[in-house]
N, C-alpha and C positions, 0 to 999 in steps of 0.2 A: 504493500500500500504506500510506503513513504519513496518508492520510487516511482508509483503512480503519480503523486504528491509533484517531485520533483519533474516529471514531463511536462505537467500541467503547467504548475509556475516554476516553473527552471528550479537551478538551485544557486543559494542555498535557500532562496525565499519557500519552496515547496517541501522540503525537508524541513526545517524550521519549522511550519504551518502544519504541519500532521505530527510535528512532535510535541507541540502545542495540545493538540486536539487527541495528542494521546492521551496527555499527562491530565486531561478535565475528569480523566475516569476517576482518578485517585480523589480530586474534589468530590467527586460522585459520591463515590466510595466513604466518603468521611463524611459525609454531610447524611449521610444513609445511617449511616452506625450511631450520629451523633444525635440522629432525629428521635431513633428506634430508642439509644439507650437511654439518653436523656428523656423521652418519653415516660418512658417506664418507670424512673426515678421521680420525676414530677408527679405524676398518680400517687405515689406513697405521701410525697410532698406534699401535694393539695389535698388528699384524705386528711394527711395530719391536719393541714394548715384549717380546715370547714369542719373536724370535729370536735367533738363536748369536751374534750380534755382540754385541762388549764394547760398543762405542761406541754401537750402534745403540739399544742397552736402555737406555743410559744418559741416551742424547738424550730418549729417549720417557720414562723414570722423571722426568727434568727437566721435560717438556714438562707430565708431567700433576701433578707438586708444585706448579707457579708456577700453573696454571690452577686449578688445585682450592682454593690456599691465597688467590687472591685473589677477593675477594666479585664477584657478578657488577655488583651496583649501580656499584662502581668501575669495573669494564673498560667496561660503558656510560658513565660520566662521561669515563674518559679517552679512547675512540674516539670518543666523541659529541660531546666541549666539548673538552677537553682537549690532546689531540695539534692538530687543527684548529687549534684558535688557537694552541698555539705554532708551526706550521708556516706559520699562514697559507694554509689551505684549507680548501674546504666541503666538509662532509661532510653526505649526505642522511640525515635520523633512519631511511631506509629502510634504508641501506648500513650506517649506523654499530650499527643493532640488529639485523641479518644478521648482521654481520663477530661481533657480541659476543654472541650465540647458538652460532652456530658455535663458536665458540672454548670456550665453555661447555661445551657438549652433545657436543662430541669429547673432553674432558678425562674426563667421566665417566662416556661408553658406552666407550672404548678400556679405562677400570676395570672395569666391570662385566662388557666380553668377556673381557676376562684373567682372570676369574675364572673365568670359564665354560671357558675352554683347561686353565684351570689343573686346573681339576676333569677330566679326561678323565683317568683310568690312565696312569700313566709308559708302560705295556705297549706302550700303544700305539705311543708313540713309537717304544720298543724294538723292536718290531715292522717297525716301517716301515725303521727303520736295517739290520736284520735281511736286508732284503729289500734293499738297496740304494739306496733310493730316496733323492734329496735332502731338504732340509728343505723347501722352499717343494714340494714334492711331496706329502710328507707331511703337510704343515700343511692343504690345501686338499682334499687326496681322500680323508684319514683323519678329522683332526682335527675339520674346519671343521662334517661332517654332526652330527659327533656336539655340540659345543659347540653349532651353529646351535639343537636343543630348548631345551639350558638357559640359553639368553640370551634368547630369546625372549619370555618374561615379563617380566623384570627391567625386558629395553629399552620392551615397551610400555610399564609401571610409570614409567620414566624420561618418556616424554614428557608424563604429569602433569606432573613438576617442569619441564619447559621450557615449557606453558600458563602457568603460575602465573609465569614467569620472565619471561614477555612484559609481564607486567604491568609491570615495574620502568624498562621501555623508554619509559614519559611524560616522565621525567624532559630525556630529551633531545628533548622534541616528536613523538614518534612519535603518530602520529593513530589508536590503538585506541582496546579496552571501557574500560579505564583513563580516561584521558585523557580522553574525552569527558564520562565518568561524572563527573569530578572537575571539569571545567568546568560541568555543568549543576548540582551537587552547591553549586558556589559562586555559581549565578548568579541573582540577587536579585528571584526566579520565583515565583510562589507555586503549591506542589504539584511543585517541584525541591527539595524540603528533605533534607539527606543522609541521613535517618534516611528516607527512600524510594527515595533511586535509589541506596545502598549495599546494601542490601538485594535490588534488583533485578539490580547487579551479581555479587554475590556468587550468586545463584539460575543466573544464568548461565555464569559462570566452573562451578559446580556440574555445570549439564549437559554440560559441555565434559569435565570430569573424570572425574564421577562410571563413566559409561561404562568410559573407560579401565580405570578402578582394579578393577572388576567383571573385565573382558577378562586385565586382566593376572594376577590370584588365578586365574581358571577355567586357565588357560594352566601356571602354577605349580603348581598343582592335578593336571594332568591329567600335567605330569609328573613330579611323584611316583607315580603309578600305575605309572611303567614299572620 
């Protein structure tokens, strides 16, 4: 394919541009993993943060002020460089921009479901208590159908900003669109001059997004209608 690449736009501009369009899978890829596992952690998060315990609300209001109030660029330099070398262990730029995704993408879809919880009628609640039901009964067979529409948009809306978020992951060696872009960007090439392969990047990063942000309004959209 990269010497398909290369017929097409010569070289090195067609090599360069399929090694580009290679390297978007690894964005894929991490923004995939970072959606799924950060997903999964946020659910715990936003149970805790909408339940009857004092302590439980309190741990998850904690969890998600330290993660929201620190920049993601940081939580990548400290799991990435940082903790490692004081500890004296490797950490792979695969693990270290997982673990700092994750931690990201759960601080502020567990925000965004509480919003959506929060938004459903006290009634209901009232309702459910009415009936007799517990709260983790209530929360999943009343609440969750009706909050699952209105977070639905927001969250695909979010996994824009976790695309865009992958990019800051070079820093600690992560081998994506970034990272390569910026290698070939510096590399003393002619027809790799940055004012052509940021541009090309940026085209990319685009189609990665663009989509989304279309998906997430149609979705936002569609429930307002109800």
């Amino acid at each position: 394919m990269q010497d398909t690449f290369a017929e097409i736009f010569g070289r090195p501009e067609g090599v360069i541009f399929w090694q580009l369009i290679a390297a978007t899978r690894f964005t894929i890829f991490l923004s995939l993993i970072a959606f799924s596992g950060g997903g999964l952690l946020a659910a715990f998060v936003c149970f805790a943060r909408v339940s009857p315990s004092v302590v439980a609300t309190k741990l998850a209001i904690g969890y998600i002020w330290l993660f929201q109030s620190i920049p993601l660029l940081m939580v990548l330099f400290l799991v990435g460089l940082g903790i490692p070398r004081f500890l004296g262990i490797d950490i792979s730029p695969w693990s270290a921009a997982t673990f700092s995704l994750i931690i990201f993408t759960s601080a502020y879809l567990a925000e965004v479901w509480r919003g959506a919880f929060e938004a459903i009628p006290t009634g209901q609640w009232e309702g459910g208590y009415a009936l007799g039901l517990k709260f983790s009964k209530i929360f999943f067979t009343i609440i969750c159908p009706q909050a699952y529409r209105l977070a639905l948009g927001p969250t695909v809306g979010f996994l824009v900003q976790i695309i865009k978020g992958t990019s800051l992951a070079y820093i600690i060696g992560f081998q994506d669109l970034m990272l390569l872009g910026k290698r070939w960007a510096n590399a003393p090439v002619l027809g790799s001059e940055p004012y052509l392969i940021f541009p090309i990047m940026a085209l990319l990063y685009f189609c990665l997004c663009f989509p989304l942000s279309c998906l997430a309004r149609h979705l936002e959209r569609k429930q307002s209608d109800y």
